[in-house]
N, C-alpha and C positions, 0 to 999 in steps of 0.2 A: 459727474456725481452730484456738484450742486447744483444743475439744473433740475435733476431726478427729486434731490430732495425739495425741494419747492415746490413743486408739482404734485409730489404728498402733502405737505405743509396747505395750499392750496383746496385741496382735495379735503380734509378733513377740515377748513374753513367753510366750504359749500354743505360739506355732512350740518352742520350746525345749525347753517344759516335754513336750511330747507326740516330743521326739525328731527333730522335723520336719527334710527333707535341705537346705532353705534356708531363709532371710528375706528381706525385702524393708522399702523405706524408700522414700516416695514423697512428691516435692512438686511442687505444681501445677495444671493445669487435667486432669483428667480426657478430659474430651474431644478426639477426635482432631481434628487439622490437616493441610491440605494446604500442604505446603512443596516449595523448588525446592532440592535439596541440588546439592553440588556436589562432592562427594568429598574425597579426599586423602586424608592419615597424618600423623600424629605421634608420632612417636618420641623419647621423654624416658629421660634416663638414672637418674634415682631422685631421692630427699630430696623437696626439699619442689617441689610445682606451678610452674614457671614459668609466672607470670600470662597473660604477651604470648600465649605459644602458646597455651594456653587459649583465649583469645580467639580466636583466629585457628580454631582447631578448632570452637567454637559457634557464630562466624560463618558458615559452611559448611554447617550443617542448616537455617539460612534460618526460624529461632526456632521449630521442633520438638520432638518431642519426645526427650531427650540419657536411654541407656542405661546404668547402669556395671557392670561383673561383675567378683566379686572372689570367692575362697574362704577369707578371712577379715574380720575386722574390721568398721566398721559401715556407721555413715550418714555419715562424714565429706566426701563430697562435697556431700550434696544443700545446703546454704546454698551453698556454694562456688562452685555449678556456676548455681543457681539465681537468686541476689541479687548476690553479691558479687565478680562480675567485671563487671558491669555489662552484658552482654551477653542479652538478653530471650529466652527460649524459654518454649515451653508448656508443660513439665515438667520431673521431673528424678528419675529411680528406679534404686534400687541394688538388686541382688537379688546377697545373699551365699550363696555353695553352702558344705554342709558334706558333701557327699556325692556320688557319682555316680549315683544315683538322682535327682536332683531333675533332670539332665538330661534323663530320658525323660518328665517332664512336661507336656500339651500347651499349659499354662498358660505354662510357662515358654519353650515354642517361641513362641508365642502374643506373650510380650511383648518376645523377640529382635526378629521381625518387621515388629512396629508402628513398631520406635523407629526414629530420622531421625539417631544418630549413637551412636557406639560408642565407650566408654572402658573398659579394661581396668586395672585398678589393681594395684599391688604386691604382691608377697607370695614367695609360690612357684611358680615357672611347674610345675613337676613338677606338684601339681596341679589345673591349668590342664588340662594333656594327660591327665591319670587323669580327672580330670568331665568331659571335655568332647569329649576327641577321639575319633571315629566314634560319634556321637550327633545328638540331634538338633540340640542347643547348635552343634554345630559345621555342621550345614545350614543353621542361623538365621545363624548370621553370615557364610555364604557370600553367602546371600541378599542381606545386608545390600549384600555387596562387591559381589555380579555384577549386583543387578538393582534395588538400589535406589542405587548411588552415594552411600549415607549414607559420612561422613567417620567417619573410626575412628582408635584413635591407643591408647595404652600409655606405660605407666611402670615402666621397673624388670622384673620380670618381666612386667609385660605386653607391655614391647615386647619385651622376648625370645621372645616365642611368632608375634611377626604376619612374620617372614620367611619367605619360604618353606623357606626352613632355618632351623635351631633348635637353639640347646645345651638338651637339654631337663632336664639335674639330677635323672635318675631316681634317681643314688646320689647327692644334693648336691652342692655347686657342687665345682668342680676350679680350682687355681692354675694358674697360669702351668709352673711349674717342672716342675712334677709333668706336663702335659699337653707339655711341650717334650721330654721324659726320654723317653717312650711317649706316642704319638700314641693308641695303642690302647688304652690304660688304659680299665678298666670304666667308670671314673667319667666318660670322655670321651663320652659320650651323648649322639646327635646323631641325628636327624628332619631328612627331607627330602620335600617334595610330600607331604606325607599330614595336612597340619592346614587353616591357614587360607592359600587360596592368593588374592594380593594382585597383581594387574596393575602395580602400580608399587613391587612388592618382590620382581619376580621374580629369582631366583638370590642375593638378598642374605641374608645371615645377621648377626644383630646383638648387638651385647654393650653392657653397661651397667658403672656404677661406673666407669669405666675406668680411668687412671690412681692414685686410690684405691686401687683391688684389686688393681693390678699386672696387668691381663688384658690385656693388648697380646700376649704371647706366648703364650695358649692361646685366643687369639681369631685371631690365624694358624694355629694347629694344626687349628682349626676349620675354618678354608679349605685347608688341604692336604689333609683328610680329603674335603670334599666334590668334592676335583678326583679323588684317589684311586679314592673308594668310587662316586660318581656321572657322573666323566665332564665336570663341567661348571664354565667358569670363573666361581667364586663372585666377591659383591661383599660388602664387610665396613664397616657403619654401626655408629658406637659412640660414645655419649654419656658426658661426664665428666660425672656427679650436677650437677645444677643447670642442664642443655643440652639443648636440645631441638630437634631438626630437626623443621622441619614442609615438606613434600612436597605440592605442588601435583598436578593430572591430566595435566600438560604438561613435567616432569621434572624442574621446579626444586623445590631443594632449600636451604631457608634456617634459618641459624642463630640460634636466640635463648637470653640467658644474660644476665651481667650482666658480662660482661668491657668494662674492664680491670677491674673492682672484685674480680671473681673469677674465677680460671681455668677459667673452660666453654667448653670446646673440644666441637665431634664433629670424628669421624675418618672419612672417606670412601678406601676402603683397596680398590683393582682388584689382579688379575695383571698386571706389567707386559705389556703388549704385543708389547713386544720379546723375552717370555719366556714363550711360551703354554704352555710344557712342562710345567710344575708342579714341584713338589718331588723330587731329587735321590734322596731314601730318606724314604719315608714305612711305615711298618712296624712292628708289633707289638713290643715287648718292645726297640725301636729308638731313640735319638734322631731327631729329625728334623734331616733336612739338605734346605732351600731355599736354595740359595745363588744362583743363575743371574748370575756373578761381581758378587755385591751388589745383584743390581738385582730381587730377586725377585716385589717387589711394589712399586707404585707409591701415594704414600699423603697425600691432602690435607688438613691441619688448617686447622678454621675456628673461627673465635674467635664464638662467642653475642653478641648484642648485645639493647640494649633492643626495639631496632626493628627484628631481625631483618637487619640491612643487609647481610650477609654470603652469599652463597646460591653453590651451583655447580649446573649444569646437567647430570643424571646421565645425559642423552641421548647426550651429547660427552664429557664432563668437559675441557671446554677453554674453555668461559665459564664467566664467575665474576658474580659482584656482588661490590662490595666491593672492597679491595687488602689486606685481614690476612689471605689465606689462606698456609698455608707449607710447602713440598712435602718431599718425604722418601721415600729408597728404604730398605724394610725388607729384610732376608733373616734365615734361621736358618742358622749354620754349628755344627755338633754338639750340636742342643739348646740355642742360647745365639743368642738375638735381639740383631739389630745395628740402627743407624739410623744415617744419614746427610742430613742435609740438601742439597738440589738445590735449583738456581736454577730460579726456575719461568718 
């Protein structure tokens, strides 16, 4: 085994030195496996891995072979993902892009393919969509969703890329303020139906960091743009660093974190109902005004737990697991996000 590792270790020294558009880190059995996958998503807001989800995501490829794609940094998954969640799969391989060339690789189609689950790691989703999107990278992981039901999941920038909508940071991230000011701002870049298209993320658009970053009001600016520009009532999932929703094939949606030790909330964030209309002034060079007399969005915080115990049903959004969930009507009046708490 340590001759093997050095040999990769080696290997990915030569990728470097000759300029090569990716590397690669692999542990495991070589050989392929038939497994019975089972799908789903997870969606993590950044920092460090929530164990439980993990788990719950490698449980699901049915001890396969687990993919990671990242456009930086190293092998810091494969022990991770491999030994020390305790959870048994046949491999465990990171293949890091430095370029959008390594996309049209048939090696690299090749081993999108094979794998039995999908993990997207942190970084810069900007380019995530520059290596990836209308390539091959991005038929391989279609594949992955529509025809092998492999389970796929992100962190940080990776789950910012798997909704069907998507803040995509082609100029760097944007605040709050700045994105409430002018909905239209350059830096407001935003992708719809043209990356990875996900059966149980359809119409959602997702933000991370959240509270952290203060992005609660340019991740609304994000859903008034895509009721705006596409016509369609968006749904808004957003993790506070350390929270992780993980997404069954059947619509539940459960939260895990370490609360009460820490405040890991997601945010499950609809159009109210009662207010299909969308935003009041949504416009270039314009503040936004969503008001629909306060009720403009309708918005459920769930509290992360060790064991997940907390879930709502995205089929209805009217079952819950759990009783720490805590409702809340958002609106924007002049570029300036309000909230209100509501008895649920």
């Amino acid at each position: 085994m340590r001759f093997h590792l050095i040999l990769c270790f080696l290997c990915v020294f030569v990728f470097k030195l000759q300029g090569q558009s990716f590397e690669t880190y692999f542990t495991g059995d070589t050989a392929d496996v038939v497994t019975r996958l089972a799908g789903g998503v997870v969606l993590m807001g950044g920092g460090v891995e929530n164990d439980e989800a993990m788990r719950w995501f490698l449980r699901r490829c049915g001890g396969g072979d687990v993919l990671v794609l990242r456009a930086g940094g190293g092998d810091g998954y494969q022990d991770y993902l491999y030994k020390e969640l305790g959870i048994s799969v046949n491999s465990v391989e990171t293949i890091v892009f430095h370029s959008r060339e390594a996309a049209f690789l048939p090696e690299i189609e090749s081993k999108i393919k094979a794998a039995d689950a999908l993990w997207l790691a942190g970084g810069d989703q900007s380019k995530y969509l520059l290596y990836w999107k209308d390539t091959p990278v991005q038929t391989a992981i279609q594949y992955l969703i529509s025809e092998k039901n492999a389970p796929v999941g992100g962190t940080s920038a990776g789950m910012a890329v798997l909704g069907q909508a998507y803040f995509a940071a082609y100029l760097n991230t944007v605040g709050s303020r700045a994105a409430l000011r002018n909905p239209y701002a350059p830096e407001v870049s935003l992708g719809y139906d043209d990356f990875i298209r996900h059966p149980d993320l359809e119409h959602i658009i997702t933000d991370t960091h959240y509270d952290e970053r203060n992005r609660k009001g340019r991740h609304v600016v994000f859903m008034a743009r895509l009721m705006q520009d596409y016509g369609i009532q968006p749904i808004g999932i957003a993790c506070q660093t350390g929270a992780a929703v993980c997404m069954d094939t059947s619509g539940w949606a459960q939260v895990f974190g370490n609360f009460p030790k820490s405040s890991d909330f997601a945010y499950f964030i609809r159009v109210n109902p009662k207010h299909p209309e969308g935003p009041e002034r949504c416009k270039a060079g314009k503040s936004l005004n969503w008001n629909c007399r306060g009720q403009a969005l309708e918005v459920y915080v769930l509290p992360g737990t060790l064991n997940g115990s907390e879930g709502i049903q995205l089929k209805d959004w009217r079952r819950f697991r759990g009783s720490n969930f805590q409702k809340y009507n958002w609106w924007v009046q002049n570029g300036h996000l309000k909230t209100r708490k509501t008895t649920n």
